[in-house]
C-alpha positions as CSV (number, residue, x, y, z in Angstrom):
1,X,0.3,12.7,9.5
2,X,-0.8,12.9,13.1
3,X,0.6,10.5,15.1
4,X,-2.8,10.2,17.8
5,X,-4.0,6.9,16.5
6,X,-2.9,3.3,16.1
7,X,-3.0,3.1,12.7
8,X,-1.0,6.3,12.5
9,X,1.8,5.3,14.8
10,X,1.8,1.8,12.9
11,X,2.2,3.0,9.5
12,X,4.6,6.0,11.1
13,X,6.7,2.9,12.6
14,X,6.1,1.0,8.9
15,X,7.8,3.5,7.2
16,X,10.9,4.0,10.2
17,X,11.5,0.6,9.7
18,X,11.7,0.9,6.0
19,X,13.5,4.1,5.7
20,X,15.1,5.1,8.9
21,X,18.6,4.2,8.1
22,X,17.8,7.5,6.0
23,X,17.4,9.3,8.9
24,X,20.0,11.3,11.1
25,X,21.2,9.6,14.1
26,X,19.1,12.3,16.2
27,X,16.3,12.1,14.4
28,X,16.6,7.9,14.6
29,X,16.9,8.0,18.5
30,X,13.6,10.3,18.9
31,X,11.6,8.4,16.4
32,X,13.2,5.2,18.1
33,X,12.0,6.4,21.4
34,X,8.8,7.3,20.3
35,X,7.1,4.8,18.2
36,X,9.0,1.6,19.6
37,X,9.8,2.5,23.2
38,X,6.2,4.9,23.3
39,X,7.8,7.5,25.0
40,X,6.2,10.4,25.1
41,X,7.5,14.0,23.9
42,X,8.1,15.1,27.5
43,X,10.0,11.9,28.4
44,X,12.0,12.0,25.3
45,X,12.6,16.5,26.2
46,X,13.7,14.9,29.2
47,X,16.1,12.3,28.2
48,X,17.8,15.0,26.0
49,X,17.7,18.2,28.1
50,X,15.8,19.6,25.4
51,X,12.0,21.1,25.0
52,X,8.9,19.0,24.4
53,X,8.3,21.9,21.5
54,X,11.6,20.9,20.1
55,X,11.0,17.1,20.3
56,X,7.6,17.6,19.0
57,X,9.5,19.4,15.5
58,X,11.4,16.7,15.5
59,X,8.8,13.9,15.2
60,X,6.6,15.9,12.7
61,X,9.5,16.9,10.6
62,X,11.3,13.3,10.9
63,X,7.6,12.2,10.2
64,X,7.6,14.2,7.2
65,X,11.0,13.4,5.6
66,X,10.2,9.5,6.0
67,X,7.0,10.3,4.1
68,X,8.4,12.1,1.1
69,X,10.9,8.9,1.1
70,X,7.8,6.6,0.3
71,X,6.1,9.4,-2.0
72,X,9.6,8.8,-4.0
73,X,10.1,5.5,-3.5
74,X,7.5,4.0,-3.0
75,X,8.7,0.8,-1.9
76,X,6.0,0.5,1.5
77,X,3.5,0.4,-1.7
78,X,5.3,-1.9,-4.0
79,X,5.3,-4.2,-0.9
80,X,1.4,-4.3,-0.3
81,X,1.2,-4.7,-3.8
82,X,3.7,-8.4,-4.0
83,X,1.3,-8.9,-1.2
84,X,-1.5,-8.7,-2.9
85,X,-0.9,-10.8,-5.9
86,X,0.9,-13.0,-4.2
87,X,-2.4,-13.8,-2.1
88,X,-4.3,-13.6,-5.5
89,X,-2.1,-16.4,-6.6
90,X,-2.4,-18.8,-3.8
91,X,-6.1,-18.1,-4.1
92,X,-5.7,-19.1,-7.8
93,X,-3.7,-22.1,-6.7
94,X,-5.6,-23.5,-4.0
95,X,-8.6,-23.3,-6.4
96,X,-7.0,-24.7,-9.3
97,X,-5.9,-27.8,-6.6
98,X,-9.8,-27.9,-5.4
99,X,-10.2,-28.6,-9.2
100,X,-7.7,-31.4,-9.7
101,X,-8.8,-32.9,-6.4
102,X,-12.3,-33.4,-7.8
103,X,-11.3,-34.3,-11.4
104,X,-9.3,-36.9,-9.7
105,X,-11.6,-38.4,-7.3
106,X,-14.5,-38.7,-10.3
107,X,-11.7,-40.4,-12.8
């Protein structure tokens, strides 16, 4: 998943938030550093006395294990999907009120 665009980084950051505890403690500070604090990969090289290569296999690695955590899991999607019928629901409801509203001001 390339990381160059909003929606990217967001759902990136979506699934660190969801599965970072999963994560080593190296691999949490860059992505922590990253996506949060928007370092970028030469800031970060610096900060660690390390390459901007190396901080760059990082992310995309790190990227890729919290990926195959979702793929697995899939507990990012069983969220949007509570989400979803939960809004269904409230729709339901507030048009089932709309309903008893007009029954009771005709009665």
């Amino acid at each position: 998943m390339p990381l160059d665009t909003l929606q990217a980084r967001g759902g990136t950051l979506a699934l660190y938030e969801r599965y970072g505890a999963l994560l080593t403690e190296h691999q949490r500070e860059v992505i922590d550093l990253y996506l949060r604090s928007d370092w970028s990969l030469s800031e970060i090289a610096a900060h660690q006395g390390t390459s901007r290569a190396a901080v760059h296999d990082i992310v995309r690695r790190s990227t890729r294990v919290l990926q195959k955590y979702e793929k697995r899991l899939g507990l990012l999607a069983e969220t949007a999907r509570r989400r979803r019928a939960i809004g269904a629901l409230e729709r339901e409801l507030n048009g089932l009120r709309r309903r008893i509203a007009s029954l009771e001001g005709g009665a």
